[in-house]
N, C-alpha and C positions, 0 to 999 in steps of 0.2 A: 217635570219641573224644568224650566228655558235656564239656560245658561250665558254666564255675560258676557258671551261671545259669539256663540253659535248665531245660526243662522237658518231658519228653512230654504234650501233648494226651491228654484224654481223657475223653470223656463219666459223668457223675454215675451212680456206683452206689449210691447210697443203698437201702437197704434187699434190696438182693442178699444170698446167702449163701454167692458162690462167691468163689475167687481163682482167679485167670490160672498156667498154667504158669509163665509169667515170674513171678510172685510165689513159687511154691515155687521156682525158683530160686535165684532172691535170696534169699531166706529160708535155703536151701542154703549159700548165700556167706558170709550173714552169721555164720550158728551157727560155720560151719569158721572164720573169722578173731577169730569170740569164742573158740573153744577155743584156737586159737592166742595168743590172749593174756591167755588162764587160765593156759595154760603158763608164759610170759613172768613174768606178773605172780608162778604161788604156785611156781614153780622153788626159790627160798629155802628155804620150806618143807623140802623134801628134803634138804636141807645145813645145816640148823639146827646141827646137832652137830656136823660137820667145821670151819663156820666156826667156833663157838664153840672150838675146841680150836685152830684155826690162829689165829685171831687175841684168843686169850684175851679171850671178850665175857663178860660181864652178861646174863642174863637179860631184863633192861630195853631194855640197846643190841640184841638181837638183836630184841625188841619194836620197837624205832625203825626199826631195818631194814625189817623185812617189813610195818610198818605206816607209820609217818608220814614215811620217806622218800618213801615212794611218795604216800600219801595228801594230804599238803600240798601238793606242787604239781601230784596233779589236782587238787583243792579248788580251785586259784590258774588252772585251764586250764581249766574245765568252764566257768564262766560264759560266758569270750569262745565259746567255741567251741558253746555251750549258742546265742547270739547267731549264730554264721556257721551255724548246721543252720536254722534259720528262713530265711536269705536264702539261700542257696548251696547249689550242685548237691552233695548230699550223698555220692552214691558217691565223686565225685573226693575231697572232704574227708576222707571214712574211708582210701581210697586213701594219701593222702600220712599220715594217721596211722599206721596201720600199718605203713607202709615206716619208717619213723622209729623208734618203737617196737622195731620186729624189731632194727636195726641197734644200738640200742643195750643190748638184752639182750647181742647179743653181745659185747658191750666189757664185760661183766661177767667174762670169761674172763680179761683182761687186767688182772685188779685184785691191788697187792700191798699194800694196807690197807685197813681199814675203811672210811676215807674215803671212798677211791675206789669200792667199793661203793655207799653212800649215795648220790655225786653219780649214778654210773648208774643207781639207781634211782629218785630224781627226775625224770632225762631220761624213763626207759619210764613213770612216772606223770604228767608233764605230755604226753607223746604219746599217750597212751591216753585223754586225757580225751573226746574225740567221741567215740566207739566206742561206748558202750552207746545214750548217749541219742537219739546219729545213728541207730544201727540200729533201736532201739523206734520213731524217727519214720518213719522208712522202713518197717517192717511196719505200723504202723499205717495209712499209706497203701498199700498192699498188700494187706489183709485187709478184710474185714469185720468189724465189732463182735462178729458170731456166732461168728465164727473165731479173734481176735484172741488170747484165752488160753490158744490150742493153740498159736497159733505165735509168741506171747513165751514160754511155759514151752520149746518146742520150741528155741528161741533159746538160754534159758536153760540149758538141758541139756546148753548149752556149757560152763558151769562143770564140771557133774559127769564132764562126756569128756575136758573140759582136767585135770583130777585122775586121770582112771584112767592117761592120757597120761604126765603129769609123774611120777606116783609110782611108776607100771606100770614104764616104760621108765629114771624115772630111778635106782630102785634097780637095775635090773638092771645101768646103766649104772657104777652107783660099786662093782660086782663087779669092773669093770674098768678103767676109768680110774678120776681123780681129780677132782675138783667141777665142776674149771674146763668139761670138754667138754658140761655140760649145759648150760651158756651156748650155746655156740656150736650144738649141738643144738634148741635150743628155738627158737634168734629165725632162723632160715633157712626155714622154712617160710613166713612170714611173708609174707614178699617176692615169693611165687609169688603169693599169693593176693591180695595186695595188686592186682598186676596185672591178674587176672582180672575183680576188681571194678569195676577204671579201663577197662576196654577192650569188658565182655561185658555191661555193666547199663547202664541207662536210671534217668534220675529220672523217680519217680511223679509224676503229678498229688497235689499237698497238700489233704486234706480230702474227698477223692474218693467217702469211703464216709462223711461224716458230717453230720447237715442243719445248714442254713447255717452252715458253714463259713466263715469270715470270710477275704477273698483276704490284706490285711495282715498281718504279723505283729506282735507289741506287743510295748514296750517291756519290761529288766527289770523296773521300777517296777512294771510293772502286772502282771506273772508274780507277782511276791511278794509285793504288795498279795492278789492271788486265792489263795496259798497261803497266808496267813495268813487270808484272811477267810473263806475258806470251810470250816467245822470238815471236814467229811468227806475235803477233800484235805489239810488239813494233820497229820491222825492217821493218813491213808492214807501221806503220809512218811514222821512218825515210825513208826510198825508196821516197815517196809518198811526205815527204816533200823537199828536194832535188832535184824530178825531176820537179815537179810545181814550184820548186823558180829557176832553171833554165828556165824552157817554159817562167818563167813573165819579166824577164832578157833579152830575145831576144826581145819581146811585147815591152819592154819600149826602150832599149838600138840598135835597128834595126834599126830605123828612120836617127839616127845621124850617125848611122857608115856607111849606103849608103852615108850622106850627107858628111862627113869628107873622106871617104876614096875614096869613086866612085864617089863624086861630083856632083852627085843630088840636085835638088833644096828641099826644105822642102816637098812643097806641093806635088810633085811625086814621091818623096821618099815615101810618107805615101799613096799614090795612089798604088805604088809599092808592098808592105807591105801587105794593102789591101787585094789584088789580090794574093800575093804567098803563105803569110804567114797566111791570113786567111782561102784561100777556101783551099786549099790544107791539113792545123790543123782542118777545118771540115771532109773532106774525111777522114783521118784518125784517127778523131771519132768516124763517124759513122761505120767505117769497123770495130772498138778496139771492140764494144761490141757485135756485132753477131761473131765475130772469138773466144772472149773471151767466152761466152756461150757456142760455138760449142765446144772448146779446154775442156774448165771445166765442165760443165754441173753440176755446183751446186758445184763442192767440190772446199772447201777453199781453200787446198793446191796447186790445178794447179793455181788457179789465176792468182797469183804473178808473177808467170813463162812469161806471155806476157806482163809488164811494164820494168821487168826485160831485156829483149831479144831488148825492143824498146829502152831501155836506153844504152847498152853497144852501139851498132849500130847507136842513133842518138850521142854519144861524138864521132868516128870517123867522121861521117857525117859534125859534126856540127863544128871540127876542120879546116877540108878541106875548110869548107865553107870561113871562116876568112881568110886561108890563101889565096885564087884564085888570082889575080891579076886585074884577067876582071871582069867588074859588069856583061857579061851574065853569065858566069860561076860561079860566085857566089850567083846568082839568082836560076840557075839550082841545087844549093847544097841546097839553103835556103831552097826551094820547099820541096825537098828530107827529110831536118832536121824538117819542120814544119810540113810532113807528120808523122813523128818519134815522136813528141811532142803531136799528137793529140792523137796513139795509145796507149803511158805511162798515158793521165788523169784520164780517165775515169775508165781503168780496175785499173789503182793506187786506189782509192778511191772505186771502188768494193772491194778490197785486205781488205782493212780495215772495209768495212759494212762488210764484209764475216767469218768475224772473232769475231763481236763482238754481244753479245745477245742483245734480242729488249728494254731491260728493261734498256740498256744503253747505246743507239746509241745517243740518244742528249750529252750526255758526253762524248763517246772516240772520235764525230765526233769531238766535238768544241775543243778537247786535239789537235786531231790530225788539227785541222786547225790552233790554236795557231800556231804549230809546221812550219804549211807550210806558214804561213802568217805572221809572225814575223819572221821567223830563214829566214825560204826559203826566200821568195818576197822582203820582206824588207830588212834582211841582205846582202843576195845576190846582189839585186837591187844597194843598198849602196855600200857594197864593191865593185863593179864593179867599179863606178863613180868614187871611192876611187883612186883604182888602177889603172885608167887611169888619174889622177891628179898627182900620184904616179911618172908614166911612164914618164907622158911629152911625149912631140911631137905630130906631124901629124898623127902618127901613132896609138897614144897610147889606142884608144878603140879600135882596132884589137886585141893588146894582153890583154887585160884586158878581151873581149869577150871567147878569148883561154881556160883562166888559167878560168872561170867560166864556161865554158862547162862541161872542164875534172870531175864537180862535179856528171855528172852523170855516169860515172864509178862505185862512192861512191852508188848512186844510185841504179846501175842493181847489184851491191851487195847484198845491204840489202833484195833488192827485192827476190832474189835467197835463201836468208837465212829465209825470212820470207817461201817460200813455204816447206824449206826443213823441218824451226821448226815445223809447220803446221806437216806434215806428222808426224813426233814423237809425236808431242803432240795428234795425232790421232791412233797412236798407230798401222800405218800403216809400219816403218821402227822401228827398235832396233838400240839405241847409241851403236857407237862402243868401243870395249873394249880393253882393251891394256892386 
């Protein structure tokens, strides 16, 4: 059993290009307990209309729901636990997240108000707050730099499994029961796997693959002193959170706008979804991080360049899509946009491991997840709902959908400024001078 401290020994691979079977394992573990709590986390999603009809919501509260319950207090848990991934044996840590998390999706099952919604979904968003950032430090120590944006998009391709999962299985499932059993469906898995991670993994050696790696790790202070001082990391966040709290926006907000605008029943809607939106955000997953490799091959500065390129491309895509008139043409765009949404994840979040030293990736990751899981998911999410309360009409999540697209423009911005800081601060371009 790993201890919360300890550490497996292990000699310096710097400049290798392989990883250990045990690394694709882990790597294995992690993606499976990400999908599991993709599950967890966009479950909502799939019941948007059933809640809305049982507990007569708003647009806006149903915004609150699947966004800034959850999102506020990981906001308020990602710091402390951004601080225990730097000192502490991380498998165990993910370990007790998970298990926590699972258990309290399923007390979702058990909800006969709104309220009580809410509070369990603050509980699964404050236990879910290690999980991303613990596992991007754990691959990163795992991997090599040359490998590194195969197997965070590969990581990440848990989102798009956890949606084929939750929308796949949960339409089929509200053919037959009623909301409640995808509660109790989703968060049981959990718990299996939670164990396998506490009992069958080893902590990495930190910094194993990267030169002088500093043995300490630093304080917040000086995590966010380096994300604010360093242009290249700090547009690598913003990009990075703008275009995940658009990808979470379509995830939550898709269901209803087949159902309001194309006139889908709930259940085939989220069958729909499933099938477009999930396999297709896997496929361009797994393609973002062998292209990304190939394009970068270790340097920071190209990164950025391919989340960049997928964000300008999916805001026209994803405009088009809203606008079509026919549900297959607007199927045929979805496809198109959720393939565009899978290529920005993964290399978005390499942009930002790539940028930052090993002695403080538990710290810019959980900055940069605050970032994307408060501003992005949850604000975004909200304003959405907001703005189509706003709108009024039949209409009114098509344009609400629109006017949050266009954020990723803001996006393939930052994304481009981050690879360009990158270059200067690498001392590869000279500012120019007037």
């Amino acid at each position: 059993m790993p201890s919360m401290s300890g550490s497996v020994e292990a000699s310096s691979l710097v400049g290798t290009n392989k990883a250990s079977p045990r690394a694709w394992y882990m790597l294995l573990l992690l993606s499976l307990i990400y999908i599991i709590g993709t599950v967890d986390r966009v479950v909502l999603s799939v019941i948007v209309e059933p809640l809305k009809g049982e507990f007569s919501l708003s647009d806006a509260q149903l915004g609150f729901l699947t966004g800034f319950a959850y999102s506020i207090p990981y906001a308020l848990a990602v710091l402390p636990s951004g601080w225990l991934i730097d000192r502490v044996n991380r498998c165990v840590l993910l370990s007790i997240a998970a298990s926590l998390w699972s258990v309290l999706t399923m007390t979702g099952a058990l909800a006969q108000s709104y309220l009580f919604l809410v509070i369990a979904r603050m509980g699964v968003g404050a236990a879910e707050a290690p999980a991303s950032p613990g596992s991007l430090s754990l691959i990163s120590d795992s991997f090599p730099k040359q490998r590194r944006a195969t197997a965070i998009s590969l990581y990440y391709a848990g989102t798009a499994s956890g949606q084929i999962v939750t929308f796949l299985l949960g339409g089929i499932l509200l053919l037959y029961f009623d909301w409640r059993a995808l509660f109790l469906i989703a968060g049981a898995p959990g718990l299996i796997l939670a164990a396998l991670l506490f009992f069958t993994c080893g902590e990495p050696e930190r910094g194993r693959f990267d030169e002088g790696a500093a043995s300490e790790p630093v304080s917040y202070r000086e995590a966010v002193s380096k994300a604010w001082r360093l242009r290249s990391l700090r547009h690598a966040i913003i990009g990075n959170m703008m275009s995940t709290g658009v990808s979470y926006v379509i995830v939550v907000w898709t269901v209803s706008f087949l159902v309001r605008i194309h006139g889908l029943t709930v259940e085939y809607a989220a069958i729909t979804v499933g099938f477009v939106v999930g396999i297709l955000m896997l496929v361009g997953s797994l393609a973002a991080g062998l292209v990304t490799d190939w394009f970068a091959k270790g340097n920071a500065a190209r990164t950025p360049l391919v989340p960049a390129l997928g964000c300008i491309m999916g805001a026209g895509v994803g405009v088009i899509m809203v606008l079509l008139p026919t549900l297959d043409a607007a199927l045929l765009a979805l496809g198109a946009f959720a393939f565009l949404m899978g290529i920005n994840t993964g290399p978005g979040y390499a942009s930002v491991v790539a940028m930052t030293g090993a002695n403080m990736r538990g710290a810019i990751l959980a900055i940069a997840k605050v970032a994307s899981i408060l501003i992005g998911n949850g604000g975004l999410v909200w304003l959405t709902g907001a703005m189509s309360d706003w709108i009024g009409g039949d209409q009114s999540i098509r344009w609400a959908l629109l006017i949050t697209i266009l954020f990723l423009v803001w996006a393939s911005l930052h994304f481009f400024l981050a690879a360009r800081a990158k270059r200067l601060e690498d001392g590869f371009e000279k500012p120019e001078t007037s």
